[in-house]
C-alpha positions in Angstrom: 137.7 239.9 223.4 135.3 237.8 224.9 131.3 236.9 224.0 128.5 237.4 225.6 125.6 234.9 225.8 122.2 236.3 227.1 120.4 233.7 228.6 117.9 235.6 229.6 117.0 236.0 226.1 116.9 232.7 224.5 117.4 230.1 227.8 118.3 227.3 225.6 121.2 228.2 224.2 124.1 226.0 224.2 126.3 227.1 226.8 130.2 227.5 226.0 132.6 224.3 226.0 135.6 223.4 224.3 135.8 221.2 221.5 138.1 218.1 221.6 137.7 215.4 218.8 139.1 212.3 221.0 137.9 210.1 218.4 140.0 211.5 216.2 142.7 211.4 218.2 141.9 208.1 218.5 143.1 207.0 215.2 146.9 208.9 215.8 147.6 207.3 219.1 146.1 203.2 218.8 149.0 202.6 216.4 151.7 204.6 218.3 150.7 202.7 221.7 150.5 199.2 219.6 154.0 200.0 218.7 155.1 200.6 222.1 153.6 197.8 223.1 155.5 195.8 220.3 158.9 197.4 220.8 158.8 198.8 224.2 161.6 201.4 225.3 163.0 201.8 221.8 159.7 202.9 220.1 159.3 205.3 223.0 162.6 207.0 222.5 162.0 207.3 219.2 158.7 208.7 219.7 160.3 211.1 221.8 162.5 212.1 219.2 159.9 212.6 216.7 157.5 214.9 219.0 160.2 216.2 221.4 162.6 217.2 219.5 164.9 215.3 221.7 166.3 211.4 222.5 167.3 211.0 225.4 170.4 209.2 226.6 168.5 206.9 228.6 164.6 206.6 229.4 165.4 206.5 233.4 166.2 209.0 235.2 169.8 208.6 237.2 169.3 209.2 240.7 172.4 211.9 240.2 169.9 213.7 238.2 167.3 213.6 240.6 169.6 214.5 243.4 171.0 217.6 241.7 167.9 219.1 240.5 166.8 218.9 244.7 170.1 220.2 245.8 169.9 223.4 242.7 166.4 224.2 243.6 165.6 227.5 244.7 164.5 227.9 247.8 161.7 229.5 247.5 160.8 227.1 245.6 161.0 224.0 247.9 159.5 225.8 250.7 156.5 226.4 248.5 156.4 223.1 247.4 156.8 221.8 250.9 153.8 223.7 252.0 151.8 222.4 249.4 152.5 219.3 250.1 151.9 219.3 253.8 148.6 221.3 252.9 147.3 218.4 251.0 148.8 215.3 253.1 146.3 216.6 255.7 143.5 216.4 253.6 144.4 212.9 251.8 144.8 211.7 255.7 141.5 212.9 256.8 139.9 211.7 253.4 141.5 208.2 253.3 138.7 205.3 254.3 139.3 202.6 257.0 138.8 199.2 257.2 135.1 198.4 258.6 133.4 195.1 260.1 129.9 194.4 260.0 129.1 191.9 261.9 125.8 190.8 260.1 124.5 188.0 262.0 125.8 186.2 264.8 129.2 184.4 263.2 128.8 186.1 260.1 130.7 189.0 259.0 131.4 191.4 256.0 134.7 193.1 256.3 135.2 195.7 254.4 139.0 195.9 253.8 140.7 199.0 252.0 143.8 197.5 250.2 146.2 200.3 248.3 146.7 199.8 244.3 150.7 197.9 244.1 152.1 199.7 241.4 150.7 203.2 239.6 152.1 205.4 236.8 151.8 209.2 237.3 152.2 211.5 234.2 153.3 215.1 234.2 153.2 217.3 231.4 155.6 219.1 230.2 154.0 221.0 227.3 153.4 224.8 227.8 154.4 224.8 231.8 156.6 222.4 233.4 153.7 221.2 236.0 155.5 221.1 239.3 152.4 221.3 241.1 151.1 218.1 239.4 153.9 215.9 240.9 152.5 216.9 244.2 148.9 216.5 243.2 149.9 213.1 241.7 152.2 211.6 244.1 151.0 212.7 247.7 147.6 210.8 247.4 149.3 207.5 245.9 151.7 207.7 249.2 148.8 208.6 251.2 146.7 205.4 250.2 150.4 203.2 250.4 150.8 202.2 246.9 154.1 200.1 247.2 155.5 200.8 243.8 155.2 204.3 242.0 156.8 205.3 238.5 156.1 208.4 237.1 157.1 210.4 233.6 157.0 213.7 232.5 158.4 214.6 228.5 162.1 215.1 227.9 163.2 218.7 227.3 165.3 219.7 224.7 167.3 222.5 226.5 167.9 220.0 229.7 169.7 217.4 227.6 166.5 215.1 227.3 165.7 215.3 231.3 162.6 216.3 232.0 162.4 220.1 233.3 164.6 220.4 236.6 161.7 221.4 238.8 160.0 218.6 238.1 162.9 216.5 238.7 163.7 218.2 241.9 159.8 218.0 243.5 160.2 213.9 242.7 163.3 214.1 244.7 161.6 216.1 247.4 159.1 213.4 247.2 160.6 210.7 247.3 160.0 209.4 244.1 162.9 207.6 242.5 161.4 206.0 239.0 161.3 208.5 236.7 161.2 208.3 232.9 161.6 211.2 230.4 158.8 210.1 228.3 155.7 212.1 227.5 152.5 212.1 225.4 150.6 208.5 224.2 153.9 206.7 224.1 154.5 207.6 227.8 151.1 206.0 228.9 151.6 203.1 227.0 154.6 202.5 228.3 153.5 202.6 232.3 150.4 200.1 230.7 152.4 197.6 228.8 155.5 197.9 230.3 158.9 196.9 228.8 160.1 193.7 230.0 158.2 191.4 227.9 160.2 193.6 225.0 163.7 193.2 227.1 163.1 196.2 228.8 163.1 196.7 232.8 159.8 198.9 232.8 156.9 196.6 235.1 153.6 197.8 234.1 150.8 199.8 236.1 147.8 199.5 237.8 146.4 202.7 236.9 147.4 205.6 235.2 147.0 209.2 236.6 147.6 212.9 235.3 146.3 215.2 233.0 147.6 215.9 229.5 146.6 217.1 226.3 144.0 215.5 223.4 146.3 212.9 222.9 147.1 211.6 226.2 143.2 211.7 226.9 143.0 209.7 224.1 145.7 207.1 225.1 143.7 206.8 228.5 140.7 205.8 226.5 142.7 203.5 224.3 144.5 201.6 227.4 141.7 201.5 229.9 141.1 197.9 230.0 144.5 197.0 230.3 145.3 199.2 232.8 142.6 201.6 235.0 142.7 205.4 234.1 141.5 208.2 236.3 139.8 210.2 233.9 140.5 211.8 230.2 141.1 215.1 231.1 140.4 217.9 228.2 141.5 221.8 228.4 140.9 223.2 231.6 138.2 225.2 232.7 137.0 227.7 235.0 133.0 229.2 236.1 132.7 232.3 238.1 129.0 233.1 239.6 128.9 236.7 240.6 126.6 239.1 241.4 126.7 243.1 241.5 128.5 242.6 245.0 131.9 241.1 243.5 135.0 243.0 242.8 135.4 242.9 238.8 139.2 242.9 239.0 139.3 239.3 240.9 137.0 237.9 238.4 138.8 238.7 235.5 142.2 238.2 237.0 140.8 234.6 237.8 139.8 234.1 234.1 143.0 234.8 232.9 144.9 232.7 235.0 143.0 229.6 233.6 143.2 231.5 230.0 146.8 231.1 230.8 147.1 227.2 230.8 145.8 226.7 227.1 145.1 228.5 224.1 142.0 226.1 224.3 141.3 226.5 228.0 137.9 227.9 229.1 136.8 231.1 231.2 133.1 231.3 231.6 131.5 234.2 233.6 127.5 233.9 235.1 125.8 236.8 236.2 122.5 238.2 236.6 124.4 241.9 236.7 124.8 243.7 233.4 126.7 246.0 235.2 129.4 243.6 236.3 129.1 242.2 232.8 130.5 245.7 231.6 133.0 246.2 234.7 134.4 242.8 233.9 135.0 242.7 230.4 136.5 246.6 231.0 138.7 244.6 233.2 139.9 242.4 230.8 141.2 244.8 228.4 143.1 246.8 230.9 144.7 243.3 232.5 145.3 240.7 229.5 147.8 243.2 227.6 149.9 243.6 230.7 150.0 239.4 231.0 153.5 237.1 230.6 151.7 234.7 228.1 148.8 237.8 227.0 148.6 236.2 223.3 147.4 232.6 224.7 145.2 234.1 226.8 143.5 236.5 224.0 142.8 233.1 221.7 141.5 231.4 225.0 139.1 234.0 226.0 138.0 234.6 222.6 137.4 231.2 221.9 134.1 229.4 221.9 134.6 227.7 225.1 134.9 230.8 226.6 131.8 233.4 227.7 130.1 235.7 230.0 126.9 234.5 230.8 123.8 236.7 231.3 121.3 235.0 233.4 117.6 236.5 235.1 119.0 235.9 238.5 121.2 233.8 240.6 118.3 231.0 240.8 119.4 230.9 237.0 123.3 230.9 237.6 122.7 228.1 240.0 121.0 225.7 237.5 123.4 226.9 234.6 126.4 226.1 236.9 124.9 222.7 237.8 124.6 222.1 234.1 128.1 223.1 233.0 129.9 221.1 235.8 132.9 223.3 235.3 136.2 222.0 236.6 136.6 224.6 239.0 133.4 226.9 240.0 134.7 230.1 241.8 131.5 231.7 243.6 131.5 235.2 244.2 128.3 236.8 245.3 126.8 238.7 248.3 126.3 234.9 249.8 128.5 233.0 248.5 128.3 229.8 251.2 124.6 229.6 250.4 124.9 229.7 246.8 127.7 227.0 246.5 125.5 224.8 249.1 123.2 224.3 245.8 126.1 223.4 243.5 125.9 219.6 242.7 127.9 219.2 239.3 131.8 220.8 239.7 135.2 219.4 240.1 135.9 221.7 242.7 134.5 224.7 244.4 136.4 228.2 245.9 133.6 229.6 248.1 134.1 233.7 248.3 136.1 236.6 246.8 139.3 235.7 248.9 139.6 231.6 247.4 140.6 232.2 244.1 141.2 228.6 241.8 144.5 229.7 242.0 145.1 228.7 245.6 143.6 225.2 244.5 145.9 224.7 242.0 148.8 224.8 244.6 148.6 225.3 248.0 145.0 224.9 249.2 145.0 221.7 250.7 142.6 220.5 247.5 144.0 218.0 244.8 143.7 220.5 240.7 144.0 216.9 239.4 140.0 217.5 238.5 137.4 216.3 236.0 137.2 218.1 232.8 133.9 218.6 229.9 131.2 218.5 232.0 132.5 214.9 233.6 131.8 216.3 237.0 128.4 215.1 236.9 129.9 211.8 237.5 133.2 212.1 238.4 135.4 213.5 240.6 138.7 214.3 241.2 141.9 212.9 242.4 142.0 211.5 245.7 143.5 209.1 248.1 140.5 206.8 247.2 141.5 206.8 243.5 144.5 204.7 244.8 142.6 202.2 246.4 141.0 199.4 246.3 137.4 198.1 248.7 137.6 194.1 248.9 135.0 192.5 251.3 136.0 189.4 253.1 133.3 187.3 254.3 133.4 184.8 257.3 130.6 182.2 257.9 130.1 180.0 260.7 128.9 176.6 260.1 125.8 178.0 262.4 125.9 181.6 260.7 125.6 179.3 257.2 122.9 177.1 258.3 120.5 180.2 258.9 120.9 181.7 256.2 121.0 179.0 253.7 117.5 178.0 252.6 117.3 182.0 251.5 120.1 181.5 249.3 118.8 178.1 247.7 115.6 179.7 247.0 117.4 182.8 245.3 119.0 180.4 243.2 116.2 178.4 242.1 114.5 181.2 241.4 117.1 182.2 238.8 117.4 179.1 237.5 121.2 178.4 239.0 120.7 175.7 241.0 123.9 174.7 241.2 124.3 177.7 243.0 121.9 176.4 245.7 123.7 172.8 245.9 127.3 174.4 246.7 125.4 175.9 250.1 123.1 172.0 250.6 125.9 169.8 250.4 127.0 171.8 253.5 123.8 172.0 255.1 122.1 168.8 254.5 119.4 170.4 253.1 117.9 168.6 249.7 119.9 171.1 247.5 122.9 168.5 248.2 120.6 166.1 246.3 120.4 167.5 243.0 118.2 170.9 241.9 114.8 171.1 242.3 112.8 172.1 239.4 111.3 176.2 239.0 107.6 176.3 240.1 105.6 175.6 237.6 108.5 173.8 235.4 107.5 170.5 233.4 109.9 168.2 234.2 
């Protein structure tokens, strides 16, 4: 069912990852998203049609629709949805920056002002799983930070009459969110980029784009950033387990299957220095995957390339393979599990001990699942109240706090040949700047 790779063995062997040809993807979606931007609403309905199977009556969602899918919604549901949401307005409050003066010399200050992006586009697929949980993810941090104007889509379904699936509908209603459009895929994101009204459409376009999807959303992001800012181009999802000989095998391979669950294409990696677990897990495996809702998914997942247990000499070893993966989410699971995830430098996010499975992170744990994807966390990170906002510094001079400081800045000019640069402060200060530039030491005239 799954593969093993011995590291201790042959240590440079390339450890498992998914494959995604964006480039390729590339070449489908810059036409669609060029004919969106051309025709606006209409190509995106059709588009719908073509890859959903369904056109819907109108791209916007009525507020009736919203309203009912809140007031059908079972009630378990909402009061899960409500806890997740509470769970992770806490931690976008705590995380979201304020607004800092430096006062650098006397009468001269740098403020550094924290300003919330004005309009942002949130998408929620609708493939496989109607993501609920991404609404929340999404939309909590963008209301966090104060973005003023928030649109989001998610595909139209065929067996909802073109809506998007009523729990998605229902947890936008819950939020708060009130422009929705049953639009998915490419021609959703070039939609929230371009907009529609240049094309007689009512659609304003974005400031950024957020929300994961499949290949060729990722490769839509790529396409439009530029025009509008993306968050990241996330690929199948992922999840790394370090465990040692002290971890229950049934957790670890009921937490690989619930990411083998996602995506036929999704990734379950296990490192280990234990042979024994090793065996135990992969014994696991067979017992649980058969008894599992979407069991033939999750076969091609964990027998996919991207997916592995790991042998390693010793946790020293799982350490440094971990940092090198940068797994989306990194579930550690050993005798001293705090320790071991205070050396991880490269994950999306990290559950610390046998009783903070990824699961809880991908609903209710307080933590945004919106996370980077690939191996990107060695340079990204996930979804947060910051990704909604801006830093602008505002600088205030004196005519004093100026006339200090100025010879410094006509010097740096000179010295990189801008005098202009140098004049703009002279003129103000007197100073021979005002006259004309000077020439670089050592210049013939």
């Amino acid at each position: 069912m799954i593969r093993r790779l011995d590291l201790r063995l042959d240590p440079t062997a390339e450890l498992p990852r998914a494959q995604q040809d964006v480039e390729h993807a590339l070449e489908v979606v810059a036409p669609l998203c060029e004919d969106v931007r051309a025709r606006g609403e209409e190509a995106v309905l059709e588009y719908g049609e073509r890859f959903d199977g369904v056109r819907p009556a109108s791209l916007r969602v009525a507020p009736e629709h919203l309203a009912a899918a809140l007031a059908e919604l079972d009630p378990a549901i909402r009061a899960g949805l409500e806890e997740s949401v509470a769970r992770l307005r806490v931690t976008c409050e705590a995380e979201l920056e304020q607004t800092v003066v430096t006062t650098v010399a006397e009468g001269a200050t740098v403020e550094r002002r924290i300003v919330p992006m004005q309009r942002v586009g949130l998408y929620v697929p609708g493939g496989l799983a109607p993501l609920v949980s991404t609404v929340v993810m999404n939309t909590v941090p963008a209301q966090v930070a104060g973005v003023g104007s928030i649109a989001l889509t998610s595909p139209p379904q065929s067996e909802f009459g073109g809506l998007p699936h009523p729990t998605i509908l229902a947890a936008c209603a819950l939020l708060g969110i009130d422009e929705v459009y049953a639009a998915g895929g490419a021609q959703a994101l070039a939609l929230l980029a371009y907009g529609s009204v240049a094309t007689g459409g009512s659609v304003q376009p974005v400031d950024l784009v957020t929300g994961p999807g499949n290949i060729y959303v990722a490769a839509a992001k790529r396409y439009l950033q530029g025009t509008v800012a993306i968050d990241s181009e996330a690929g199948p999802t992922e999840i790394a387990v370090i465990a040692d000989d002290t971890a229950d095998p049934a957790f670890v391979a009921a937490d690989m299957i619930s990411q083998s669950e996602h995506d036929p294409m999704a990734a379950s990696v296990l490192v280990t220095p234990s042979d024994a677990l090793a065996d135990a897990v992969t014994a696991e495996l067979e017992r649980q995957v058969p008894t599992a809702t979407h069991a033939e998914r999750i076969t091609t997942s964990l027998a996919g390339r991207q997916s592995a247990i790991v042998l390693v000499d010793d946790l020293d070893q799982a350490v440094d393979v971990a940092n090198a993966y940068a797994a989306e989410h990194l579930e550690i699971q050993t005798a001293d599990s705090a320790a071991v995830a205070a050396r991880i430098v490269n994950a999306g996010a990290i559950f610390v001990g046998a009783w903070t499975p990824v699961s809880l992170g991908d609903y209710a744990a307080g933590s945004n699942h919106v996370l980077p994807t690939a191996g990107c966390a060695c340079h990204s990170s996930g979804l947060s109240v910051r990704a909604f906002c801006k830093n602008v510094h505002v600088v205030t001079y004196t005519e004093q706090a100026l006339r200090k400081v100025g010879h410094h800045v006509e010097v740096l000019a000179a010295a990189e040949d801008l005098p202009s640069h140098g004049a703009a402060v002279g003129i103000r200060t007197g100073s021979s700047a005002a006259q004309g530039p000077a020439p670089l030491p050592g210049r013939a005239e």
